[in-house]
N, C-alpha and C positions, 0 to 999 in steps of 0.2 A: 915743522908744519907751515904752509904758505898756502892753504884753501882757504879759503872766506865764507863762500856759499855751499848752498847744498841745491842742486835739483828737485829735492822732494820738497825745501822750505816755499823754492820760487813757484812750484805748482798749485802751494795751497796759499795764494792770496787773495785771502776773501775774508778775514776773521775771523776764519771756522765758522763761519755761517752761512747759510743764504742769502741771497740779494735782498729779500722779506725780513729778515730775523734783524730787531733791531739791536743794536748794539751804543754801549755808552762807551766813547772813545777818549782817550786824553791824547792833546798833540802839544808835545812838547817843542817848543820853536814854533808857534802856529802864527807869531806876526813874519816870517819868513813866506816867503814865494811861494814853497811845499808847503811849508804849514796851513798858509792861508788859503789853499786852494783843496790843499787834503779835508779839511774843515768844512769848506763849503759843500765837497761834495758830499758829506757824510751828513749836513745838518741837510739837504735836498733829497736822500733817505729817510728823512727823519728820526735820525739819532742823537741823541744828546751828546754832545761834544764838551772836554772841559779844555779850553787853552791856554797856557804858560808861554811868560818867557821873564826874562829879569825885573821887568818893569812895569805891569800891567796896569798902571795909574797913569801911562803916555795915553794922551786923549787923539796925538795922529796916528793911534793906531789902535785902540780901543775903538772909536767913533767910528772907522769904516768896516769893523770887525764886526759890529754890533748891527750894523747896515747890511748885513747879508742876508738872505730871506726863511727866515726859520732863528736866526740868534737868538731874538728879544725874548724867545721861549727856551730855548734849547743849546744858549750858548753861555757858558760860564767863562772869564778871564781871569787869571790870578797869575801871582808873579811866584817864581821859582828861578832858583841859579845853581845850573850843573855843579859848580864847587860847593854848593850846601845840598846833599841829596834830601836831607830831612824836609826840606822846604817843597818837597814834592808831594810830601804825605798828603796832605790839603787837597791835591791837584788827581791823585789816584784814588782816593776814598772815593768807593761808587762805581769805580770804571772797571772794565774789563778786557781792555784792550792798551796798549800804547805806543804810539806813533812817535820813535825821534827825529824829529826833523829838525835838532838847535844844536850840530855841531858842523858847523861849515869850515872849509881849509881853513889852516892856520898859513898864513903866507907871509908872514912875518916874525920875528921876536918883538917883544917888548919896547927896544930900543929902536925900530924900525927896519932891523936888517932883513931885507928877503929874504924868506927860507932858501930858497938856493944858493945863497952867501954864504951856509953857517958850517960851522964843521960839526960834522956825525955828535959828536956831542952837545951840542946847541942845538943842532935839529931834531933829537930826542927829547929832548929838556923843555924845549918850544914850542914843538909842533905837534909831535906825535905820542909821549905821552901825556900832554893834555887831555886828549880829546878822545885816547883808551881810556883812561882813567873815570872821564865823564862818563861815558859809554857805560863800564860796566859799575858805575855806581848808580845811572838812571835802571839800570837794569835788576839791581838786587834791591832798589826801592822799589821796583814792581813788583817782583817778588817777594815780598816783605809785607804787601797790601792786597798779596792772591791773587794777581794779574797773571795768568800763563800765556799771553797771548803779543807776541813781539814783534813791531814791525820798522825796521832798522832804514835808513836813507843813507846810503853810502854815494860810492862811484863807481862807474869803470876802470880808474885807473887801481882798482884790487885785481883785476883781469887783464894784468900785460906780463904775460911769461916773459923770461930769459931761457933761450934763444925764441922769440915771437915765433908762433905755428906761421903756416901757409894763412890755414884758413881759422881764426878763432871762434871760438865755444865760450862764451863765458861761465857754464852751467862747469867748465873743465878746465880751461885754463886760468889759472889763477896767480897773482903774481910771486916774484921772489922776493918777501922782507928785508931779507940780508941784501939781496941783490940793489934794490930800491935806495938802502941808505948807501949804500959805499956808492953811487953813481948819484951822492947827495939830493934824490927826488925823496924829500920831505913833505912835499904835498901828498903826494901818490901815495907813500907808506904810511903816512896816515892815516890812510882809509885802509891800507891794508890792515895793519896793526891795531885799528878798531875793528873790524870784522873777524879778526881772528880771537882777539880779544870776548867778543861778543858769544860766539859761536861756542866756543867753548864752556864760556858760563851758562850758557842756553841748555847745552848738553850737560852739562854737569847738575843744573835744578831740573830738568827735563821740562826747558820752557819752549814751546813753540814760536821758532825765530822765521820771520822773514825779512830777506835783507834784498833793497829793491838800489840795481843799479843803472846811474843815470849818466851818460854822457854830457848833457846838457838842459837846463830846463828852461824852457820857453812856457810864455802863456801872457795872457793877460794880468796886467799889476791888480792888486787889489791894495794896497797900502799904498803913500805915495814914497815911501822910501824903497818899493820894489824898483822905481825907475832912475835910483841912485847907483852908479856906479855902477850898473848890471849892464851887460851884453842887452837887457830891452832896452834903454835908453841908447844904446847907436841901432838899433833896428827901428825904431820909432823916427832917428832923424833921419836913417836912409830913406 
C-alpha cells in the first residue's frame, strides 16, 4: 500500500460541521506556525480551543498565545509530549475534534547527521518511525476519549509517484514508501509512512481522517520563534 489520502476525507473539511456549529478543538503543536494560526482561526469562530505542546509553562509562547482575540475566554494551554500519549488525556477531555499539527520533518538523527546521510536503517530508526509511531499513538488517544473527528497536517512530498505522472493529482498519485527509502528521501517517507500509518488506524476505528497537504506554509508569525530558522525570516529580510 503507498496511498495516504482519500478524496472523500479531503472533501469533508469542515469538522463535520457547519461554519455556525460550534466546535471544541484540541491542536496539538499549536505553539507551531499551523498551530498558531489553526487556533486563531477557530477561537475567530468562537470555538473553544485546547492547545498542547511539551512545554506550556514557556511564557514566549504562552503570552502571545493568550494575546489572540477570543483566548482569555476560550483558549486553554497545557503541555503534552507525543512520546507520553497518556499526557494527552488532560488535553482531549471535552474536545471533539483534533488537529495534529506537532510532528514536523525529522532532518536529522540525534547525533546531528542529516537525514539524507543515514542509511535505510538509521533513517527508519530516526526519522520515520518516530513520527508513525506519534502519529498513531495521538490518534488511539483520541480515540480512547471519543474523539471521531481527525485532522492530520502532513505534506506533499506523500504525492511524488515513481515514475512522476505528466500531470499530478494528488487526490491519486501518491508516493512509493519502498521507493522513498532506498533513494534515502527520509524526510518525504516520513510523511508518507505517517499517513499511511494514520489512515489505516482511521479505517480500522472507523475514524474520520482528514489529512491536509501543504507544500509550503507562509503567513504571518505569531510566536517569535515562528521567525527562527523558517523560510519567513529570509522573506522578511528580502
Amino acid at each position: 500500500m503507498t496511498g495516504a489520502t482519500s478524496s472523500q476525507n479531503l472533501r469533508q473539511a469542515s469538522f463535520g460541521g457547519t461554519e455556525h456549529t460550534a466546535r471544541h478543538i484540541c491542536v496539538a503543536g499549536v505553539s507551531g506556525l499551523a498551530g498558531a494560526h489553526i487556533a486563531r482561526a477557530a477561537l475567530a469562530l468562537g470555538w473553544p480551543v485546547t492547545g498542547t505542546w511539551r512545554d506550556a509553562t514557556d511564557t514566549s509562547k504562552t503570552v502571545p498565545l493568550m494575546a489572540l482575540p477570543g483566548a482569555r475566554d476560550r483558549l486553554r494551554l497545557t503541555s503534552a509530549d507525543t512520546a507520553q500519549p497518556e499526557s494527552f488525556a488532560d488535553a482531549l477531555k471535552g474536545s471533539d475534534a483534533l488537529v495534529i499539527a506537532c510532528l514536523p520533518s525529522i532532518r536529522s538523527a540525534p547525533d546531528g547527521t542529516p537525514a539524507n546521510d543515514l542509511d535505510p536503517r538509521a533513517g527508519m530508526a530516526h526519522c520515520i518511525n518516530p513520527a508513525k509511531t506519534a502519529c498513531r499513538n495521538l490518534i488511539t488517544a483520541a480515540d480512547r476519549n471519543g474523539i471521531g473527528d481527525i485532522v492530520l497536517l502532513s505534506s506533499t512530498a506523500s504525492t511524488d509517484p515513481n515514475p512522476p505522472p505528466a500531470i499530478k493529482n494528488e487526490l491519486r498519485h501518491h508516493s512509493d514508501l519502498e521507493h522513498q527509502i532506498e533513494q534515502k528521501k527520509f524526510i518525504a517517507a516520513q510523511k508518507t509512512a505517517m499517513e499511511i500509518a494514520a489512515t489505516r488506524l482511521a479505517q480500522d476505528r472507523d475514524l474520520r481522517l482528514v489529512t491536509l497537504l501543504s507544500g509550503m506554509i507562509l503567513g504571518p508569525g505569531i510566536l517569535p520563534c515562528h521567525h527562527q530558522g523558517h523560510v519567513l525570516s529570509r522573506l522578511r529580510d528580502m
